[in-house]
VMD Tcl script that draws the C-alpha trace (Angstrom):
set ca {
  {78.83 23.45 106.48}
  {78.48 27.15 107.16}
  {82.18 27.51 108.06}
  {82.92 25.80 104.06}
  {80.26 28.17 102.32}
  {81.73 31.51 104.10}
  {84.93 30.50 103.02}
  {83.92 29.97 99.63}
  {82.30 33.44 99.33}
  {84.92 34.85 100.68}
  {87.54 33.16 98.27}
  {84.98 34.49 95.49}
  {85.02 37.99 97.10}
  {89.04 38.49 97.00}
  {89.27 36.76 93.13}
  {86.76 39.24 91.83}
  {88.64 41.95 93.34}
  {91.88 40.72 92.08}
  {90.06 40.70 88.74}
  {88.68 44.19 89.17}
  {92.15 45.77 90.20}
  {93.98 44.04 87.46}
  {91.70 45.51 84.94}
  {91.86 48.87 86.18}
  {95.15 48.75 86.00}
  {94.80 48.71 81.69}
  {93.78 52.91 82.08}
  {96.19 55.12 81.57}
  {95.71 57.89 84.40}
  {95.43 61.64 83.38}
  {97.47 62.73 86.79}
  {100.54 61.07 87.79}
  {99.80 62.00 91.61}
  {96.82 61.21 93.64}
  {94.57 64.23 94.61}
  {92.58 65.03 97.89}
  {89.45 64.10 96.21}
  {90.76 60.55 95.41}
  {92.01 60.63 99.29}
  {88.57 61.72 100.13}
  {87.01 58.95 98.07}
  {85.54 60.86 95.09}
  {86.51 61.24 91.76}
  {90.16 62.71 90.82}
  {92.31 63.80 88.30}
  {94.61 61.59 89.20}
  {92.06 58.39 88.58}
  {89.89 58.69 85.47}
  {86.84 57.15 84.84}
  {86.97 54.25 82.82}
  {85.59 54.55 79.43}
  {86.56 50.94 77.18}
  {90.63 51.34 78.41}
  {90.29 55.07 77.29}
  {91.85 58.38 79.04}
  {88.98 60.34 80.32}
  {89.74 64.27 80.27}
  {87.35 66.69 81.40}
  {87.84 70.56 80.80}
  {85.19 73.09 82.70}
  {84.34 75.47 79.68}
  {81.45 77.79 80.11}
  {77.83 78.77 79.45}
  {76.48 76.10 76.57}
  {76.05 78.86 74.38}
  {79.72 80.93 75.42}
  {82.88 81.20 73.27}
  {84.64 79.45 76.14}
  {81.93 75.79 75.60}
  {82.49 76.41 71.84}
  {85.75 76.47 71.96}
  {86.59 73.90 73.66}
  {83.90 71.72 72.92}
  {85.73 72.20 69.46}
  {89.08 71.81 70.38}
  {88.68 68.69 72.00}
  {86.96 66.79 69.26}
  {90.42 67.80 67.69}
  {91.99 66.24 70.78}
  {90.55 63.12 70.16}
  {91.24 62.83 66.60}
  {94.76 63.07 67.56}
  {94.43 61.01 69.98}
  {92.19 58.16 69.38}
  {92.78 56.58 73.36}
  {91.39 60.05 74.76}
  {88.23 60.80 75.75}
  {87.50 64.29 76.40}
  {83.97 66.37 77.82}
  {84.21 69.61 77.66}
  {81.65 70.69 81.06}
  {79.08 73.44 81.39}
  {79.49 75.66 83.77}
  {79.51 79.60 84.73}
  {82.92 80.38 84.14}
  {86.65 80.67 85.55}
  {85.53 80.09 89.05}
  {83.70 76.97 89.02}
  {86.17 75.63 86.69}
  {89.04 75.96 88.96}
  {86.56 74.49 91.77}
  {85.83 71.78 89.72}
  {89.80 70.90 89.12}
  {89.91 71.65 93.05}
  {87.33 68.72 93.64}
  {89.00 66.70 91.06}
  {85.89 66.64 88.79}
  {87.41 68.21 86.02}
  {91.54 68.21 84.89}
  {91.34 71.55 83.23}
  {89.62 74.05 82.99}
  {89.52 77.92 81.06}
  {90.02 80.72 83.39}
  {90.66 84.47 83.51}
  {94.15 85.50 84.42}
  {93.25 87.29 87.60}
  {91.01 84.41 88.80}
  {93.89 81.81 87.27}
  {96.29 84.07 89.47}
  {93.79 84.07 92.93}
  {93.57 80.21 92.73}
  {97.51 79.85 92.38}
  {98.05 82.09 95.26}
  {95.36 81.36 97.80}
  {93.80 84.76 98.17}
  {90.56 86.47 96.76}
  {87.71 84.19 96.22}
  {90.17 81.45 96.88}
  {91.53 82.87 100.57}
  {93.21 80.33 102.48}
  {92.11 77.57 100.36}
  {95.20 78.00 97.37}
  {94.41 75.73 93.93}
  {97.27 73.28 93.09}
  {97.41 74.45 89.32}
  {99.33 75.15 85.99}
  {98.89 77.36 83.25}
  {98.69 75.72 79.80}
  {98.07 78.39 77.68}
  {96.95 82.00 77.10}
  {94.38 82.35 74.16}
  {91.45 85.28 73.24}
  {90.77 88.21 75.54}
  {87.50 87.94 77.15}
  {85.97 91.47 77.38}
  {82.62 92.83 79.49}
  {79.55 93.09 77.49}
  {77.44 96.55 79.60}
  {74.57 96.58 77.46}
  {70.61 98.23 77.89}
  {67.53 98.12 75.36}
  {67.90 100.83 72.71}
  {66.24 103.07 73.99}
  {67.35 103.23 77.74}
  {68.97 107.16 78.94}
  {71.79 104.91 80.69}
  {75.03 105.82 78.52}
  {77.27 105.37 80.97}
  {78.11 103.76 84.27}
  {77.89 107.22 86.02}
  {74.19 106.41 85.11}
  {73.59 103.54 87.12}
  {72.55 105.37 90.72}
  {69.25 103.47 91.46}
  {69.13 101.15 88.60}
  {68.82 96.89 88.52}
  {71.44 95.30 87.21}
  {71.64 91.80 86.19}
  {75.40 90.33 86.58}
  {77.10 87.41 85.61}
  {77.95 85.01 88.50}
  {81.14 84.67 89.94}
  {84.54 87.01 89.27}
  {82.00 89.55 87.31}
  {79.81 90.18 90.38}
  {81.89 89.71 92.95}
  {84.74 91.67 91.77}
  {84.70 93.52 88.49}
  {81.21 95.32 88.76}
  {81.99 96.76 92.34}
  {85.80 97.67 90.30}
  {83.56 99.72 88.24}
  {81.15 101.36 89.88}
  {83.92 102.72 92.37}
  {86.12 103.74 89.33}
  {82.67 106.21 88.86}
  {82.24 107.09 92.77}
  {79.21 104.64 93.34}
  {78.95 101.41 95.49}
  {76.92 98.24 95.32}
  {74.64 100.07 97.66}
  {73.41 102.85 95.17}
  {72.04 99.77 92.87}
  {69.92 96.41 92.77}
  {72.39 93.39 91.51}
  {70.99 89.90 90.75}
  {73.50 87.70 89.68}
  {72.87 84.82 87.54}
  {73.91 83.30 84.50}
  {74.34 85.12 80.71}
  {70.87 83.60 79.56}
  {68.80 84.92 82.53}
  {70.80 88.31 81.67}
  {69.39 88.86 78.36}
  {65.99 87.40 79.30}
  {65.63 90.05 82.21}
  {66.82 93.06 79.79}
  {64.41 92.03 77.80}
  {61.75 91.36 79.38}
  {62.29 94.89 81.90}
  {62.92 93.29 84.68}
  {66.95 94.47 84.21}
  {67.88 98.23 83.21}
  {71.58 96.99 82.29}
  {73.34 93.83 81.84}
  {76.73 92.98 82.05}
  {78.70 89.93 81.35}
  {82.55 89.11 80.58}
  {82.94 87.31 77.48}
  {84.72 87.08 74.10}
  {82.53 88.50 71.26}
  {80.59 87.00 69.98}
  {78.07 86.02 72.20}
  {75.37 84.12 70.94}
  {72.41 84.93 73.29}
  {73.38 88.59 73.18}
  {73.70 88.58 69.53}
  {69.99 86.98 69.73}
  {68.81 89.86 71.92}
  {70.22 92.29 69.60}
  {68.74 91.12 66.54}
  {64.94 90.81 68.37}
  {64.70 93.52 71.05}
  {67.84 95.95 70.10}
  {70.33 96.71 72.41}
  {73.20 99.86 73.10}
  {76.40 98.36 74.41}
  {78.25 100.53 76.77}
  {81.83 102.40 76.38}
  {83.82 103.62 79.26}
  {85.61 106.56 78.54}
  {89.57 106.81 78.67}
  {89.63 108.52 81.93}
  {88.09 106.01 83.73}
  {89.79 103.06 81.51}
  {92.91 104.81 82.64}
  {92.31 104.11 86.01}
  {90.90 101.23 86.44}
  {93.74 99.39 84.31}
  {96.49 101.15 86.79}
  {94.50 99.41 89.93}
  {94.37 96.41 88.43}
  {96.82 96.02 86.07}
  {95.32 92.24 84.81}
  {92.43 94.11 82.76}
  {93.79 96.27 79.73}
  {91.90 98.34 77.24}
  {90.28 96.68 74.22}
  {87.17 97.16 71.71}
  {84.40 95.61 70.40}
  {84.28 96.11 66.82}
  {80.96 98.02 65.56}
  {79.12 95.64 63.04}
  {79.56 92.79 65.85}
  {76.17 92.71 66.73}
  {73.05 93.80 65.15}
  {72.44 97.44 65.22}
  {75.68 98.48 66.62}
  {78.06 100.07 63.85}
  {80.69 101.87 65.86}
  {83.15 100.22 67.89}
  {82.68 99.82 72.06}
  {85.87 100.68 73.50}
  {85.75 98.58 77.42}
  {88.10 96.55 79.31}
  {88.96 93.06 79.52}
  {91.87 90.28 80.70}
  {92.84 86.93 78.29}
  {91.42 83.70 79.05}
  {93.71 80.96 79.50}
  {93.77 76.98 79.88}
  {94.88 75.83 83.07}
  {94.87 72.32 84.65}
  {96.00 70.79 87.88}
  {99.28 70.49 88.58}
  {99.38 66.42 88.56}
  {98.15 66.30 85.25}
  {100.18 64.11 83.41}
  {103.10 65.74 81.48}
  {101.99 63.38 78.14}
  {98.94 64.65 78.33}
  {99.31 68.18 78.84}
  {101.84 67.89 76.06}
  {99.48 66.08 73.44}
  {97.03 68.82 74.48}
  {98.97 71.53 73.35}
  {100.45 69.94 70.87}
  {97.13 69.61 69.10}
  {96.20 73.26 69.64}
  {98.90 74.63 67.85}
  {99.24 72.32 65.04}
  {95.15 72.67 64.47}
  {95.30 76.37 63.95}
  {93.85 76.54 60.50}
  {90.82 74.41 61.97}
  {89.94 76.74 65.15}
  {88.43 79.85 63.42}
  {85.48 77.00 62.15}
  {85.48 75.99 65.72}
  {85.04 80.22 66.93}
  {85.95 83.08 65.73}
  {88.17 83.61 69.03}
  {88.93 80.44 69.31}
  {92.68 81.00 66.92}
  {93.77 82.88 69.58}
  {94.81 80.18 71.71}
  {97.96 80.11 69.57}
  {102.26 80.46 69.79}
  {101.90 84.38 70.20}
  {99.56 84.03 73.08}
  {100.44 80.43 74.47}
  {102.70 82.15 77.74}
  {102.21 85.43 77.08}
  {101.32 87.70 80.89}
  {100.98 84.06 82.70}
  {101.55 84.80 86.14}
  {101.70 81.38 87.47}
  {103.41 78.19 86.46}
  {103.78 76.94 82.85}
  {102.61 73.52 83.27}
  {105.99 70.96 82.59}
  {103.89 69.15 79.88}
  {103.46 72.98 77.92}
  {106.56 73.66 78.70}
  {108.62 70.50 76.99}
  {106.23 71.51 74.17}
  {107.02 75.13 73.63}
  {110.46 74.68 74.06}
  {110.62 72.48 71.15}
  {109.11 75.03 69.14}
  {111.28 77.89 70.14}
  {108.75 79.87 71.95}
  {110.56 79.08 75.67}
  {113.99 78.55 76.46}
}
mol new
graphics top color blue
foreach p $ca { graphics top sphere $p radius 0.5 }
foreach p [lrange $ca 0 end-1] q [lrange $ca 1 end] { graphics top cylinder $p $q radius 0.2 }
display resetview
């Protein structure tokens, strides 16, 4: 009797998971390889969650608040419109880095990063030493430029200024890389100031509130909760001066010299000349090639819809779409901007 009902259960077992791996079998996957995370058992690109027979996409954008969440947030609404089998979440998150970590762990497909960050992943070195990023570029959109600003009234004008001061920093490449770029472009080190680094919110909220002399965060204009701290507390946003744009830019030749327009945010009428580098879209490399196609695809034939998405957000466009990528053009882009002239 006990030797009949274990073989019934286990004639059950193997029917239901029959049943369960024909099923699955109805989702179209986003990746056409398997990743190490699905290796690993977790989530990957390569295997989708399961959403009614739909695609699942998910793209790391930003801050909740940022031009890069906006955006994309935006963009794939669009996405799905086009697409009605797609299912796309745009991800908070604090920017280029932990979006290329989160394609790296397979709980994201793409993801909007910096070009020098885009460029570290791709090559195994920086942040990402020894532990290289299998991923494409998909396409170049809006520069993304730093924000240095201080209450109204602070005497800091300058970086020079800085000796002694707390600074509050943006997490990841902006801390770890750019602010120590600039305060040896002015002869100071990390060790003449206090950093915190956290995110854009807990920024303004410290500059505010005294508890930061200067805050500093990379990001397209315009920037909501900076905006917001402009129009309540007043702020000065900080220039850098030609000299020292000069050379910074011929260090690190993936920043370039570009300007805030003066009217941008309240109280600030003339323009702040700074640095900055272009955000791009990247994705893994086993993305699907129909998917990274439709993606596109969507992107540029939306364009008159993207300035109600963000003002920046019409730069992801033909002009920009491969212009300065230093890593692979994902094959999906590629089939796409060869049809419209813009590759050979």
């Amino acid at each position: 009797m006990k030797k009949h009902t274990f073989k019934m259960l286990t004639a059950a077992f193997l029917a239901g998971t029959m049943l369960l791996a024909s099923t699955g079998c109805s989702n179209k996957p986003v990746s056409s390889a398997p990743s190490s995370a699905a290796a690993s058992g977790g989530e990957s690109a390569a295997a989708p969650a399961s959403s009614g027979g739909k695609v699942t996409i998910r793209i790391g954008g930003g801050p909740s608040s940022s031009a890069n969440y906006t955006t994309f947030a935006g963009i794939g609404n669009l996405i799905m419109k086009d697409n009605p089998n797609y299912l796309v979440n745009t991800e908070i998150s604090t920017g280029s880095q932990e979006n290329i970590r989160m394609i790296q762990n397979g709980t994201a497909q793409f993801g909007v990063a910096m070009t020098d960050v885009e460029e570290a992943a791709a090559k195994g070195n920086r942040e990402f030493e020894g532990s290289p990023v299998d991923i494409c570029h998909v396409m170049g959109g809006y520069t993304t430029m730093l924000h240095m600003f201080v209450p109204k009234d602070s005497d800091i004008n300058s970086i020079a200024d800085l000796k002694g001061k707390k600074l509050a920093v943006s997490k990841g490449a902006m801390a770890q890389y750019y602010m120590p770029i600039l305060l040896e472009a002015y002869g100071l080190t990390t060790d003449d100031v206090q950093i915190t680094e956290t995110a854009l919110q807990d920024i303004c909220d410290a500059v505010n509130d005294g508890n930061a002399d200067f805050g500093v965060h990379i990001t397209p204009y315009t920037s909501s909760p900076i905006a917001d701290l402009a129009a309540t507390k007043g702020i000065k946003l900080i220039s850098l001066d030609q000299e020292h744009i000069d050379k910074i830019v011929a260090e690190n030749p993936f920043f370039f010299e570009t300007t805030i327009p003066g009217g941008t945010y309240t109280g600030i009428d003339n323009d702040t000349v700074v640095i900055g580098t272009r955000n791009n879209l990247v994705c893994a490399r086993s993305v699907d090639e129909d998917v990274v196609y439709n993606v596109v695809k969507t992107i540029i034939e939306h364009q008159d819809e993207l300035p109600d998405i963000h003002p920046q957000a019409k730069m992801f466009n033909k002009e920009n779409a491969v212009d300065g990528a230093l890593i692979d053009i994902h094959p999906g882009a590629a089939k796409y901007y060869k049809e419209i002239g813009i590759m050979n």
